[in-house]
ROSELO-712193 format. One record per residue (C-alpha): residue number from 1; residue in one letter; chain; x, y, z. Coordinates in pm, 1 decimal. Each point is the difference from the previous one (the first is absolute). Layout:
% residues N
 nuti lumba tido       xx       yy       zz
  NUM     A    A        X        Y        Z
...
***
This chain:
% residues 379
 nuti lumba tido       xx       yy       zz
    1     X    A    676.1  -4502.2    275.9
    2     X    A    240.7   -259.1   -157.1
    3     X    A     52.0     51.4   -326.0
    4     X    A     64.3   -280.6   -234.3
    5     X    A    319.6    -81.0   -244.1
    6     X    A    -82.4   -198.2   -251.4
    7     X    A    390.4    -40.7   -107.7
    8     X    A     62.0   -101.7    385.9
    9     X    A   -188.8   -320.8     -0.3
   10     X    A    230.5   -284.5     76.6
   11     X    A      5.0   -341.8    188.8
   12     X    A     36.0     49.6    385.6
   13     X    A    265.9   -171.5    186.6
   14     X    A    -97.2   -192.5    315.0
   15     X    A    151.9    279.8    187.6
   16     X    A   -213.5    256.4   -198.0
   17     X    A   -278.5   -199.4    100.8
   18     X    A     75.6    -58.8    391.4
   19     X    A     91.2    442.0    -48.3
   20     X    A   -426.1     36.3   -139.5
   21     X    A   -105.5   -273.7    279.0
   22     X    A    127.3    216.7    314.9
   23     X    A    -76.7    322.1   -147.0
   24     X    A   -346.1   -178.9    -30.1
   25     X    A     18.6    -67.7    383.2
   26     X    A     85.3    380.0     99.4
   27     X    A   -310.1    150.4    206.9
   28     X    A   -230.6    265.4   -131.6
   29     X    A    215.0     27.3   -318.2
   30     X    A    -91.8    104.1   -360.1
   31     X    A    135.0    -82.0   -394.7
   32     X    A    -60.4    465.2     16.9
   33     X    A    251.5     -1.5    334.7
   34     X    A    245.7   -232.9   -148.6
   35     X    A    -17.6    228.9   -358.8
   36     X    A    105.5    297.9    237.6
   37     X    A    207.4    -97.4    162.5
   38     X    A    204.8   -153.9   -288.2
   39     X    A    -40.4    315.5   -186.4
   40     X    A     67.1    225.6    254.4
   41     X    A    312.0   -159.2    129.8
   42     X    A    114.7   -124.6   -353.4
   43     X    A     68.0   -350.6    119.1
   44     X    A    -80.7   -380.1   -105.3
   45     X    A   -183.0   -225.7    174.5
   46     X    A    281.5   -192.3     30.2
   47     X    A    146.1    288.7    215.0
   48     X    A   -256.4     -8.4    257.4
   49     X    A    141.0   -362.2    142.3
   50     X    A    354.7    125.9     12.6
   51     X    A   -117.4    343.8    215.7
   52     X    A     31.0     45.7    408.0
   53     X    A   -271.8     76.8    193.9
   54     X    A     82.4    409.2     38.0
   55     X    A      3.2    -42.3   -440.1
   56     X    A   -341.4   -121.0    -51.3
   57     X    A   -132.5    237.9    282.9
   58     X    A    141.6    266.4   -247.7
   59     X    A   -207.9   -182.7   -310.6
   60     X    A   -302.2     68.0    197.6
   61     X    A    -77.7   -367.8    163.7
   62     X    A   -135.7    -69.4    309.2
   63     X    A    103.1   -135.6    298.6
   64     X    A   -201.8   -303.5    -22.9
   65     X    A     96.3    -59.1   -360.3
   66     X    A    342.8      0.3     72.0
   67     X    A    -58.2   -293.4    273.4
   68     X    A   -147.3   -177.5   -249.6
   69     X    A    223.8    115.1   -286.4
   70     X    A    325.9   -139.2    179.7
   71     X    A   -182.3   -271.9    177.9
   72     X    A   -252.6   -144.5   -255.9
   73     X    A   -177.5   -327.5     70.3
   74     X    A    216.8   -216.0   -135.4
   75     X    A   -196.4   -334.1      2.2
   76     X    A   -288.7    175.0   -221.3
   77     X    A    268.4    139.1   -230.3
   78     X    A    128.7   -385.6    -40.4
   79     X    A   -348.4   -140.7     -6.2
   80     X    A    -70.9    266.2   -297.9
   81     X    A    265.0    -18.2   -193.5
   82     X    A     -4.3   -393.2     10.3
   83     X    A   -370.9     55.7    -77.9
   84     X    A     77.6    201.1   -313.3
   85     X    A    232.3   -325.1   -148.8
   86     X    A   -342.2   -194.5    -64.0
   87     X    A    -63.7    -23.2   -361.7
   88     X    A   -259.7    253.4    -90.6
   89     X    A     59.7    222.7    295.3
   90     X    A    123.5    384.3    -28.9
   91     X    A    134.0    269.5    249.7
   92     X    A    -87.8    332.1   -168.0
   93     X    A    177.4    282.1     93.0
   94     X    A   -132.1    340.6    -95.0
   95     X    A    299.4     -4.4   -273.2
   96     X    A    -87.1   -364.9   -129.2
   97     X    A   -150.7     19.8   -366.0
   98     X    A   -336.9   -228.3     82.2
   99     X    A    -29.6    256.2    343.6
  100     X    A   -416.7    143.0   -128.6
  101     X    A     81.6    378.1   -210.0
  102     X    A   -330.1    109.9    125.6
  103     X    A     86.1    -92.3    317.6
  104     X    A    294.7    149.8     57.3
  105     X    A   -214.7    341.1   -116.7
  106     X    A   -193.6     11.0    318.6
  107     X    A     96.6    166.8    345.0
  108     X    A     93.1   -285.2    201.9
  109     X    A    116.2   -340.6   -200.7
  110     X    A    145.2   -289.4    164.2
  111     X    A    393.2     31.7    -25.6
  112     X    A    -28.7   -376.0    -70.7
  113     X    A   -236.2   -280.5   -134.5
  114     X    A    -67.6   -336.8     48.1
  115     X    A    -69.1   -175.1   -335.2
  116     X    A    -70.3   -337.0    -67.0
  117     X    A   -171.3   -104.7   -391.4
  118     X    A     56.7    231.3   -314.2
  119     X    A    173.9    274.4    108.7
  120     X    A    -63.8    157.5   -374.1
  121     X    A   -376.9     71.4     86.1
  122     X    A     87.1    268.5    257.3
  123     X    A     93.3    246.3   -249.0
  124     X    A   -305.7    -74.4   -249.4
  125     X    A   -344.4    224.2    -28.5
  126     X    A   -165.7   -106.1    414.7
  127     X    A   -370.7     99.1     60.4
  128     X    A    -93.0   -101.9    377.8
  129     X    A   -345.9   -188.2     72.9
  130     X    A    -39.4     18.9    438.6
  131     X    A   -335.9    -55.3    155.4
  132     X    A   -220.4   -128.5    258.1
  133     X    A    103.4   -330.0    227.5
  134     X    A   -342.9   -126.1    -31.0
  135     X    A   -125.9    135.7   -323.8
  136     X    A   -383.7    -48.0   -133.8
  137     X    A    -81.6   -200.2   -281.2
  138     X    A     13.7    302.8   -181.5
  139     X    A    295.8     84.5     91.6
  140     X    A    140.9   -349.3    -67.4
  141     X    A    -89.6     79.4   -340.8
  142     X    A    124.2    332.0    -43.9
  143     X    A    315.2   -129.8    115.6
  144     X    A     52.9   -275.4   -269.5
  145     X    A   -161.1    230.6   -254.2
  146     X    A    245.7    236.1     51.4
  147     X    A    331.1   -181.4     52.6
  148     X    A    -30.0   -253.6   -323.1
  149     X    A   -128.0    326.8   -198.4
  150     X    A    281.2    177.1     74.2
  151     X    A    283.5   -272.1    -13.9
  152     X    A   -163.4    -77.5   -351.0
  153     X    A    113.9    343.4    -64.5
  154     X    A    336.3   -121.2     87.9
  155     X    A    -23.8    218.7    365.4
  156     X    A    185.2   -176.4    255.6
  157     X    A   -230.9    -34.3    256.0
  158     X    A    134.0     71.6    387.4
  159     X    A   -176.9    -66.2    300.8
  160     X    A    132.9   -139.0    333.2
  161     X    A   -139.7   -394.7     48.5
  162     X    A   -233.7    136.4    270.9
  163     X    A   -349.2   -190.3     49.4
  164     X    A   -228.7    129.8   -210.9
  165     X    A     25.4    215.9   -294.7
  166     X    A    378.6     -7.0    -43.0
  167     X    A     19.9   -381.7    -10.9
  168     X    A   -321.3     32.1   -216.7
  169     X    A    208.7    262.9   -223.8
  170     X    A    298.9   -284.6    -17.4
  171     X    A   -178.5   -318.0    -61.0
  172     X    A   -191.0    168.1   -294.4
  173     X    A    346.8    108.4   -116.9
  174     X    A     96.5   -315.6      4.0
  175     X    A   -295.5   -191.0   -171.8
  176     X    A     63.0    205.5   -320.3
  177     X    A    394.5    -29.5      7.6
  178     X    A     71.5    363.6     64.1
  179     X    A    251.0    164.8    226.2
  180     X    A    -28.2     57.4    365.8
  181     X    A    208.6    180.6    292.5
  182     X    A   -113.4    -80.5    337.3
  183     X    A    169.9    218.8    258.0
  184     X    A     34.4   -128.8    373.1
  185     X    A    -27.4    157.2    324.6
  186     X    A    223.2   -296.1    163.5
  187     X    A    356.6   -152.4   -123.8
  188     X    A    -23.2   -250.5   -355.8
  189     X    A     68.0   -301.6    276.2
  190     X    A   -322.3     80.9    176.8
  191     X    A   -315.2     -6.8   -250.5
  192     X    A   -290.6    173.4    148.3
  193     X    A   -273.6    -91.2     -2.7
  194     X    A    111.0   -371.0     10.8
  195     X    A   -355.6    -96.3   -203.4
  196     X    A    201.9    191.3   -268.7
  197     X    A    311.9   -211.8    -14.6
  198     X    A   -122.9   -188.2   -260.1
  199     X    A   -110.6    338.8   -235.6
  200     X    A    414.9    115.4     61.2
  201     X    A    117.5   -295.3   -123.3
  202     X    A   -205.3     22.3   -310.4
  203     X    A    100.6    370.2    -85.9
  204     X    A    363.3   -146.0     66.3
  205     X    A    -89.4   -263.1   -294.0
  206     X    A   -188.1    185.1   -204.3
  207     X    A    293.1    268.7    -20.3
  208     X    A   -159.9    280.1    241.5
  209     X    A    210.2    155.5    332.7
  210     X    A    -27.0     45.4    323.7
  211     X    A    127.9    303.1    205.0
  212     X    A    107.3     83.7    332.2
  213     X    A    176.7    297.2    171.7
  214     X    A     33.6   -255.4    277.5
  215     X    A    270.8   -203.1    158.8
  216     X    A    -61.8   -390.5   -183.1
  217     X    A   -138.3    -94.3    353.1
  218     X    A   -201.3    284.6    109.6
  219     X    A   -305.0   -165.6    105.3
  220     X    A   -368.3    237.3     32.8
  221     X    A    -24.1    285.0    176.8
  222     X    A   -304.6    285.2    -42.2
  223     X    A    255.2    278.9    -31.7
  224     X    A    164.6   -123.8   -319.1
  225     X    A   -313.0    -45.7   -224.5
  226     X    A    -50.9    322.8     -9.2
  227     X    A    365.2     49.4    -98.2
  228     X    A    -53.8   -283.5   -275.0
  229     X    A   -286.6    231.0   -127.0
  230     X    A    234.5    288.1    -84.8
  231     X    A    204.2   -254.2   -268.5
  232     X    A   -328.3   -163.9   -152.6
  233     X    A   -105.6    378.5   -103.2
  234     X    A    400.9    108.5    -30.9
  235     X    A     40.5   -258.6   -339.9
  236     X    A   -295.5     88.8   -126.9
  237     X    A   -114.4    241.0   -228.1
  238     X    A   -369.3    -38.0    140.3
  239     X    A   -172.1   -130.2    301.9
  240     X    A   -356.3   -137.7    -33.0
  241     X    A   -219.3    -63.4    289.8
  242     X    A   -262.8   -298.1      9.5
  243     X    A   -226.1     47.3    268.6
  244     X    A    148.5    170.3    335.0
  245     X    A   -108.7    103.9    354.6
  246     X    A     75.8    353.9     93.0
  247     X    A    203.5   -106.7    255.5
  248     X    A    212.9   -275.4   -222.3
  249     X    A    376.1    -46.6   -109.5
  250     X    A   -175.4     31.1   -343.8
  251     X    A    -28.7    393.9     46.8
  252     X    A    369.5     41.7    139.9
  253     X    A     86.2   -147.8   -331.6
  254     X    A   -199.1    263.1   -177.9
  255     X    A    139.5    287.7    212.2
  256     X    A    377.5   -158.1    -31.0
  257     X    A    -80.7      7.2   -394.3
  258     X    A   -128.5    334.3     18.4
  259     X    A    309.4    142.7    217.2
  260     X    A    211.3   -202.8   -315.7
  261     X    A   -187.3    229.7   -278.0
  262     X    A   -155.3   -361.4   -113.4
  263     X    A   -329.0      1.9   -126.1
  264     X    A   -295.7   -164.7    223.0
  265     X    A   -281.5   -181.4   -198.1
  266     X    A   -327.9    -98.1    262.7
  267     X    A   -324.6   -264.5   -122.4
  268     X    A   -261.0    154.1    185.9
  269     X    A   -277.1   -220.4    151.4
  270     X    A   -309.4     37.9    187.0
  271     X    A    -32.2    249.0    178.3
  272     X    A   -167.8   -269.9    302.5
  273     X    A    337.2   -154.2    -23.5
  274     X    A    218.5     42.1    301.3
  275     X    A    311.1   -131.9   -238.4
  276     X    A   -133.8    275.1   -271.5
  277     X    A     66.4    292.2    240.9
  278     X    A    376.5     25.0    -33.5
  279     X    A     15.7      6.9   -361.2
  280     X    A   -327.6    259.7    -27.1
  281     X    A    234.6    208.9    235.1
  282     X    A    320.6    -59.8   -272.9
  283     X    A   -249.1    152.3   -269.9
  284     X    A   -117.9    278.2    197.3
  285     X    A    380.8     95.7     45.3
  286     X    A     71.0    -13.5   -373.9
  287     X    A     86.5   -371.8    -51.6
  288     X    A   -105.4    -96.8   -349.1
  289     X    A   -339.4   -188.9     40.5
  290     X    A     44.0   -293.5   -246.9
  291     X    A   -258.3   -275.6   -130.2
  292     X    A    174.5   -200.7   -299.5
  293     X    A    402.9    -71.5    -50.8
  294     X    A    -26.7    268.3   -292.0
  295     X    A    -32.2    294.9    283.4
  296     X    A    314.6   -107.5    106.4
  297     X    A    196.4    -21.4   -351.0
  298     X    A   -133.5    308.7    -57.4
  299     X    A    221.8    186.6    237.2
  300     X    A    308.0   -154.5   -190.5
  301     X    A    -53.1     -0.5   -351.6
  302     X    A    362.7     87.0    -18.1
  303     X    A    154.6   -327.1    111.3
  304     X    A     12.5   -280.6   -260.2
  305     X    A   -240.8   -241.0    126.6
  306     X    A   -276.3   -227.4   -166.3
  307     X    A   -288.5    235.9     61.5
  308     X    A   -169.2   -117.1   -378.8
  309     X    A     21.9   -380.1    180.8
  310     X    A   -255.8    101.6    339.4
  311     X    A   -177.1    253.2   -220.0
  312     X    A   -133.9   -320.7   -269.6
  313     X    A    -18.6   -237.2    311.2
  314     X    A   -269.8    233.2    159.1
  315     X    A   -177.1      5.3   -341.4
  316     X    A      3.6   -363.0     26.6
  317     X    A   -124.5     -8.2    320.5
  318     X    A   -303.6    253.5    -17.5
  319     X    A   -146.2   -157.8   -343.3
  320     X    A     -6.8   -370.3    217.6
  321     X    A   -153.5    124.9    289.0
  322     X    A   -270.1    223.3   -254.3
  323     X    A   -139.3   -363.3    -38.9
  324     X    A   -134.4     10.4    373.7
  325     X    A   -354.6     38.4     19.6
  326     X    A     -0.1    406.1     97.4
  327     X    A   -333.9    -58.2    194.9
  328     X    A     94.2   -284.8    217.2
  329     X    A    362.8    137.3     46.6
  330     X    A   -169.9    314.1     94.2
  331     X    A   -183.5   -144.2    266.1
  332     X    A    305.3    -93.8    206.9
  333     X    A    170.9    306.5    198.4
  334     X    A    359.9     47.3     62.1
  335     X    A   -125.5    -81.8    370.9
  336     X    A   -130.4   -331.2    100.6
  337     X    A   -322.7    -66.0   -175.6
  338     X    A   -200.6   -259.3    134.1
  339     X    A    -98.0   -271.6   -248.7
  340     X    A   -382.0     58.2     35.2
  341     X    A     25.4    365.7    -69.9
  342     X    A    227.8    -36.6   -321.0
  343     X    A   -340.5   -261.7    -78.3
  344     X    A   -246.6    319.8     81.3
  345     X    A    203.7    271.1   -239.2
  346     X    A     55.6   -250.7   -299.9
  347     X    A   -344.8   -125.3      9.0
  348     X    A    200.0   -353.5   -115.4
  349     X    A   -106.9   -342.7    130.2
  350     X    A    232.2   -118.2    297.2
  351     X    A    138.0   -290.3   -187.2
  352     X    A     74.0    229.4   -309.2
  353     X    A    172.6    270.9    240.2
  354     X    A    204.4   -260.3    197.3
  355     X    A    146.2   -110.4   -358.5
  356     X    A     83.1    310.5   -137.9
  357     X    A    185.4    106.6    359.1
  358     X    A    190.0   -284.8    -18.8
  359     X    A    103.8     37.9   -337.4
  360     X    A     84.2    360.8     53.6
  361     X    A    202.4   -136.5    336.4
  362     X    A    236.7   -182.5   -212.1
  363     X    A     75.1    292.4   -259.1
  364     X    A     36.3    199.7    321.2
  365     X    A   -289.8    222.3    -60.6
  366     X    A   -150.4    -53.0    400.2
  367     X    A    132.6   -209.4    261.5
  368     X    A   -186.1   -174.1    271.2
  369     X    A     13.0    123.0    358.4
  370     X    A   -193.7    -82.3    309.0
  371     X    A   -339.2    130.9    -46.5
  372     X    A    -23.0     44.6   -336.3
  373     X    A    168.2    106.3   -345.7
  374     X    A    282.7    292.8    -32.7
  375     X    A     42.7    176.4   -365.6
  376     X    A    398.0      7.0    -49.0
  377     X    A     22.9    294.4   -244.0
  378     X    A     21.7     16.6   -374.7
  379     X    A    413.4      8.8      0.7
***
């Protein structure tokens, strides 16, 4: 693996930068192979542009590296580089100071980063919130719960502006004025999904980042999300999972943060839930099982964060919601309840019962769903 000098970091000249952008562009070629090689052969990177073809055979590159080595792509090169002049914008080279520490720990980083917002965030305490596309109303909850808990803490929150529980993760970020990272699996140029345009350009104002391994234009394609995934659990010290299929991009997230030796926090669910399986599966392999913000601090005690802060807001939280009527709150499952059973358990008038739910509705004690009443959890 690279290793770091913290005495090395320096601005990059253009030419530096156009150097990272084609090594970047080599096939089927790795931050470890370039660390060999460079040790091995005692050589800069520098050298590597003034070698024959016979000389970086030697150093152990391929045939179809060198093609692309001698004859990068020169119109991306220009497109990136003039890309990188926009104010806010950042090339990060494995040797830049803002490239993510934790990042850079893991078996196969990016040799460079796309970076456009706060580049200062990337090397700050990350947890990871990734989830279901089409999350429950639970799960909607969960997610919000969750992300403004923790960036109360002062977590940066990362996710990667999918539908669903990482936009969920972001925009509850964002509604208490905490810091976000949203990681892309296309170029900076090419926002995906476009309904989430509107969310990057609010992490952009509200001083958050957003990341891509990915050439400014890349536009989507399947086979880089689940490269995308590898960076969202790479920053972070932590991946949580909110709701996930078995078969879901959610879970190679978890096994990408378990290959990086990061810790992997599941919500479990019901066990009826189809979205419940995956992270039931997570807990069964030894991912911590996790139903308040404060099982989560727990595991890091050691890092100065505002722990006290979530710990009193909880507090807060539990004595207000004590005030719900236990019996009537009782009577409504965390499944849909229908309206005239909640009326049969409580033995309350209808009138009296329709108040009180809508009461607890707006101090987001139930919600209302088609066919009936859904408790949303004590959090």
């Amino acid at each position: 693996m690279y290793q770091e000098n913290e005495h090395a970091y320096r601005e990059t000249s253009e030419n530096e930068q156009r150097q990272w952008l084609i090594l970047a562009q080599l096939p089927r070629f790795s931050v470890a192979k370039l660390a060999t090689i460079l040790r091995k052969s005692a050589i800069q990177i520098a050298d590597l542009f003034d070698a024959d073809s016979k000389q970086l055979t030697a150093y152990g590159f391929s045939d179809a590296q060198i093609q692309q080595l001698q004859h990068p792509d020169e119109r991306q090169l220009d497109k990136s580089l003039q890309w990188s002049e926009q104010t806010s914008s950042s090339l990060l080279n494995i040797t830049s100071k803002h490239y993510p520490k934790v990042l850079l720990q893991t078996a196969r980083p990016p040799i460079l980063l796309y970076c456009f917002g706060n580049k200062d965030l990337l090397n700050t305490h990350q947890i990871a919130i990734v989830g279901s596309r089409n999350p429950s109303i639970a799960g909607k909850q969960n997610a919000q719960y969750f992300a403004q808990g923790l960036s109360q803490c002062g977590w940066t929150v990362t996710s990667g502006l999918a539908l669903g529980i990482d936009g969920l993760a972001h925009d509850a970020v964002l509604k208490v004025k905490g810091s976000t990272v949203a990681v892309l699996g296309t170029g900076l140029n090419n926002i995906y999904p476009k309904r989430h345009v509107k969310m990057a350009d609010c992490i952009l104002e509200q001083g958050g980042t957003l990341v891509s391994e990915f050439v400014p234009d890349m536009p989507a394609k399947p086979e880089n999300f689940p490269r995308r995934n590898r960076i969202i659990s790479g920053m972070s010290l932590g991946t949580l999972i909110i709701e996930a299929a078995i078969k879901s991009g959610s879970l190679i997230t978890a096994r990408y943060a378990l290959e990086q030796n990061r810790d992997v926090f599941a919500v479990p669910g019901n066990i009826n839930n189809v979205l419940s399986k995956g992270c039931h599966y997570l807990i069964k392999q030894g991912a911590k099982l996790v139903e308040c913000v404060s099982d989560i601090n727990d595991e890091y005690q050691h890092l100065a964060l505002n722990f006290l802060n979530i710990q009193q807001n909880e507090l807060q939280k539990s004595a207000r919601q004590s005030l719900a009527s236990d019996k009537l709150l009782d009577s409504v499952d965390f499944e849909t309840t229908p309206l005239d059973i909640v009326v049969e358990r409580c033995g309350m008038p209808v009138a009296e019962v329709m108040s009180q739910l809508l009461e607890y509705e707006l101090r987001g004690l139930v919600a209302a769903v088609p066919g009936g009443y859904l408790k949303l959890g004590e959090k």
